[in-house]
C-alpha positions in Angstrom: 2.7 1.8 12.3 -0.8 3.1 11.5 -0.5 1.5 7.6 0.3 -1.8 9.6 -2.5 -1.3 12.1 -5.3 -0.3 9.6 -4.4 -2.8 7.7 -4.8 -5.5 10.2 -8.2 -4.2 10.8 -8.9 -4.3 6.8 -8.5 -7.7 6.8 -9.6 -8.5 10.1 -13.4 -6.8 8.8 -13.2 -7.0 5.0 -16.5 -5.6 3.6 -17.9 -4.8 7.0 -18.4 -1.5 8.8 -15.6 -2.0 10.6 -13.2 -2.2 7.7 -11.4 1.3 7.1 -12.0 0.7 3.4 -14.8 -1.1 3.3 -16.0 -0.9 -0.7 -19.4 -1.4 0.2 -19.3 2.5 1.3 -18.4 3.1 -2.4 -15.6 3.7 -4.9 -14.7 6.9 -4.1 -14.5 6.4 -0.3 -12.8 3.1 -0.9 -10.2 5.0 -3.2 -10.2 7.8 -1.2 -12.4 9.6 0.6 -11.7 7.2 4.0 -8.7 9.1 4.4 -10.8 12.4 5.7 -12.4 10.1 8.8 -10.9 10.1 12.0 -8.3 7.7 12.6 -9.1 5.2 14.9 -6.8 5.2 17.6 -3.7 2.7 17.5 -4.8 -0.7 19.3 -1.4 -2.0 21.3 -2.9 -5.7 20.8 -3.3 -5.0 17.1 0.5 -4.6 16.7 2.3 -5.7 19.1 5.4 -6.4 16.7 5.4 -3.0 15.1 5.2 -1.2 18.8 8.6 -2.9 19.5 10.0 -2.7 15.7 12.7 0.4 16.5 13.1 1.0 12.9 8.8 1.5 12.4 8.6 3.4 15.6 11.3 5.5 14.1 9.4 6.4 11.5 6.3 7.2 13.6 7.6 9.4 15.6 9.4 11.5 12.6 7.1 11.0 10.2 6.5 14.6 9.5 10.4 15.0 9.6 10.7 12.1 7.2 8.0 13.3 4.1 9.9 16.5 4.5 13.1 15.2 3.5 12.4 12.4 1.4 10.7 14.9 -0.7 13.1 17.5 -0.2 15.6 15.1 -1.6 13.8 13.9 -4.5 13.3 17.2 -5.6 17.1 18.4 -5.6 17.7 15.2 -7.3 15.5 15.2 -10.4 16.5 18.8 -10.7 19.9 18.2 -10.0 19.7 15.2 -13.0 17.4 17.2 -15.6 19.0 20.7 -14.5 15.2 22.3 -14.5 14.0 22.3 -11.1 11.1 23.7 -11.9 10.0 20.6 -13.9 11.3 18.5 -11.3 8.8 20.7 -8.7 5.9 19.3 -11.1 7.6 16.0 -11.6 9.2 14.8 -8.8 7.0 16.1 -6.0 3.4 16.4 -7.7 3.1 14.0 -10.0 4.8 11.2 -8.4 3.1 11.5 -5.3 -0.3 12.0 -7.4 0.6 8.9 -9.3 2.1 6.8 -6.2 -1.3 7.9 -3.8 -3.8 7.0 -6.4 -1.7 3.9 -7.8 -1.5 2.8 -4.0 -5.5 3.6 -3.6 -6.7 1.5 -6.4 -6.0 -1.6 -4.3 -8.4 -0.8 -1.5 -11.3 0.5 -4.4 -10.5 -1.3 -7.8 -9.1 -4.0 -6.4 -12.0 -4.7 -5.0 -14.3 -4.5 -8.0 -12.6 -5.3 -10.8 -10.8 -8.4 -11.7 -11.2 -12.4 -11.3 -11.8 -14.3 -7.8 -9.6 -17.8 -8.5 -8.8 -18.2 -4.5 -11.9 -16.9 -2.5 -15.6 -15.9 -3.9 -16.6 -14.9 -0.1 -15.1 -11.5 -0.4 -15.5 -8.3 -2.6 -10.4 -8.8 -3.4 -9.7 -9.6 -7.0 -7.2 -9.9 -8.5 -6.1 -7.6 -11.7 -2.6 -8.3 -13.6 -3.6 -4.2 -14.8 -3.3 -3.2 -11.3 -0.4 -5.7 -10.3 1.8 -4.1 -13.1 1.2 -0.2 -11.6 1.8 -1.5 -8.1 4.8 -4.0 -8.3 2.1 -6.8 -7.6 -0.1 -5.8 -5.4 -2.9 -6.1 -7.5 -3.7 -10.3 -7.2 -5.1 -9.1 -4.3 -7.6 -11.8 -4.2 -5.0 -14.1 -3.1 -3.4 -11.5 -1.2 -6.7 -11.7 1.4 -7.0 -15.6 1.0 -3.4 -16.1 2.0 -2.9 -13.1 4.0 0.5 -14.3 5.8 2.1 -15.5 2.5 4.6 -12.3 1.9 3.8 -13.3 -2.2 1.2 -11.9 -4.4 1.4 -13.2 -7.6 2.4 -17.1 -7.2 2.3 -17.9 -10.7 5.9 -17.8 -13.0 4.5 -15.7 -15.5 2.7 -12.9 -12.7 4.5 -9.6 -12.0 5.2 -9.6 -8.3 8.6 -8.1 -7.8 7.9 -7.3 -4.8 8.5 -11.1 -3.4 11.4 -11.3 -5.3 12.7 -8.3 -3.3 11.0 -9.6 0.1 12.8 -13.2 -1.1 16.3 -11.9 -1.7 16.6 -9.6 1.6 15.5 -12.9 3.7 18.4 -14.5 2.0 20.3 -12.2 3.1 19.2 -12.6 6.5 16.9 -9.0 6.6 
């Protein structure tokens, strides 16, 4: 729910004050440093769908709960699998979520300097094939903000985006 709803507002007020990542504050508080402001508080008309989605309110509500266990898990796992839990503490909990929060942050800060503008020259999204290949195709994200309800990323055969194909298969499947 708050992903969905600042994310809204990102590309509502892309490269205005208003936007929650707004690059024009910098790199680092694109990448990063936004997280430390307040959180603006959750807008009902913002997210409508998400406020009567059972499965996202599920998560807000036990989100705490949730990173708890998922991690809890995926520590016992990789321990369980590489018998040596104490590489799986530095593994499976610190690393990964390192890697996943900083892979996850370059879209709001270098995908927003660094890369080509083929869709829209108006705003600061590019897109990067580096940055789609750490993060499953997230990185055309200048096509991303010109086609914002298309659920693709990369359009083109020979772009990594398996994300869609995930997003295309469990619509098949009628999810």
């Amino acid at each position: 729910l708050r992903w969905g709803f600042d994310h809204r507002i990102h590309h509502a007020y892309v490269d205005t004050d208003n936007d929650p990542y707004n690059i024009n504050k910098g790199f680092l508080y694109a990448h990063c440093t936004w997280i430390i402001d307040k959180p603006r508080k959750i807008d009902s008309k913002v997210v409508p769908d998400l406020l009567n989605n059972k499965l996202v309110m599920f998560q807000h509500n036990h989100i705490g709960k949730l990173i708890v266990l998922t991690n809890f898990i995926a520590f016992f796992v990789v321990g369980w699998l590489l018998n040596d839990f104490l590489g799986s503490f530095f593994i499976a909990l610190w690393l990964r979520m390192f890697a996943l929060h900083h892979f996850t942050w370059f879209i709001n800060s270098l995908a927003h300097i660094w890369g080509e503008k083929p869709f829209s020259q108006e705003q600061t999204a590019v897109d990067n094939y580096f940055l789609a290949m750490l993060t499953f195709g997230e990185g055309y994200h200048n096509y991303h903000h010109t086609f914002a309800n298309d659920y693709r990323n990369g359009i083109r055969w020979f772009q990594f985006d398996p994300t869609k194909w995930l997003i295309w298969t469990l619509n098949k499947l009628g999810l």
